[in-house]
C-alpha positions as CSV (number, residue, x, y, z in Angstrom):
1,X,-1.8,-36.4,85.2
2,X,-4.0,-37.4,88.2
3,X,-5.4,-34.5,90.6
4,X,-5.6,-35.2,94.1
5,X,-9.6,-34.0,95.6
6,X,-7.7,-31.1,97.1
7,X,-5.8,-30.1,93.6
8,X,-9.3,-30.5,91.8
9,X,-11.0,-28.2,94.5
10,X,-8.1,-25.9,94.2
11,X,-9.1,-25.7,89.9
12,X,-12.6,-25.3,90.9
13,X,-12.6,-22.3,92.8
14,X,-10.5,-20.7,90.1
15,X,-13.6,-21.1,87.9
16,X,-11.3,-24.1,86.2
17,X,-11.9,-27.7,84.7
18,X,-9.9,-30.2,85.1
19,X,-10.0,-30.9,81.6
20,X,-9.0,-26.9,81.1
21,X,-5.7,-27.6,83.5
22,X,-4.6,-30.4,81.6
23,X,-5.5,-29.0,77.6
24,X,-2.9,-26.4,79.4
25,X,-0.7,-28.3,80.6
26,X,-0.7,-29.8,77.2
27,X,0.5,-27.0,76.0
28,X,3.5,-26.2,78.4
29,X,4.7,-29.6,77.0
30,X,4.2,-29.2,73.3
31,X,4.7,-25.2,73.3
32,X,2.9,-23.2,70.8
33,X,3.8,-22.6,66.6
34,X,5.3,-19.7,65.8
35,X,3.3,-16.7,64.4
36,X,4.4,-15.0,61.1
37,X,3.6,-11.5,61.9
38,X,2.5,-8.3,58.9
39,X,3.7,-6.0,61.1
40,X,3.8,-4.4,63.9
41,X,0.1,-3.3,65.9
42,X,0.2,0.4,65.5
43,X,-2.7,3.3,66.7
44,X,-5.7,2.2,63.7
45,X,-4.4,-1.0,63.1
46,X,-4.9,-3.1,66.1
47,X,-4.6,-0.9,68.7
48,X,-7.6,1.4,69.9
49,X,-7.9,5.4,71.0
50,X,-10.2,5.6,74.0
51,X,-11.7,9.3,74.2
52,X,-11.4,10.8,78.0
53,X,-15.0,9.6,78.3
54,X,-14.5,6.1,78.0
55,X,-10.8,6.2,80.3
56,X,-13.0,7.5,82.7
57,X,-15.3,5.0,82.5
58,X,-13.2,2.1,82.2
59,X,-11.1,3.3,85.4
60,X,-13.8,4.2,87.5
61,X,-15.3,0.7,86.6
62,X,-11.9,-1.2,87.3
63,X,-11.7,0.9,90.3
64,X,-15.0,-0.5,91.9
65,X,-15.0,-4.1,90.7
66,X,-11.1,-4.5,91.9
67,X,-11.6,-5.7,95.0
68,X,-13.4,-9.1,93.5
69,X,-10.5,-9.8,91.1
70,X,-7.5,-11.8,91.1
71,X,-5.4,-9.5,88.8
72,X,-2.6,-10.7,86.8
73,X,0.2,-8.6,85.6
74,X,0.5,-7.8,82.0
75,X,4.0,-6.9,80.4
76,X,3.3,-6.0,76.5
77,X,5.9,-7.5,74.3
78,X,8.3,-4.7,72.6
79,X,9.3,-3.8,69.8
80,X,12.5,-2.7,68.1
81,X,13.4,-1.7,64.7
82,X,16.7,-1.9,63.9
């Protein structure tokens, strides 16, 4: 695929490579393998306990460096045993 000045000025101010745009693009056309999961990511084993020190921390840090971010939304994938 061929970028136009304005395209490649576009990737640049998102802190992007052309080359990075296009190994993703790769990817939209050859999709990704499938992943054989052990289980499920549980409290222990894979997922992490923050005490009320470090939430405090970590919101009060988001809270003040917000404004500078381009913030994406992040839906978890669920999980159902049947």
């Amino acid at each position: 695929m061929n970028f136009t000045e304005t395209h490649i000025k576009q990737i640049e101010t998102k802190d992007l490579t052309v080359e990075k745009v296009k190994k993703q693009l790769d990817v939209f056309k050859t999709g990704l393998p499938y992943v054989n999961l052990k289980s499920a990511a549980v409290l222990n084993d894979g997922i992490l306990q923050l005490s009320e020190k470090e939430k405090c921390y970590f919101l009060e840090y988001y809270d003040n460096k917000k404004e500078g971010l381009d913030i994406l939304k992040f839906v978890p994938a669920s999980w159902c045993s049947d």
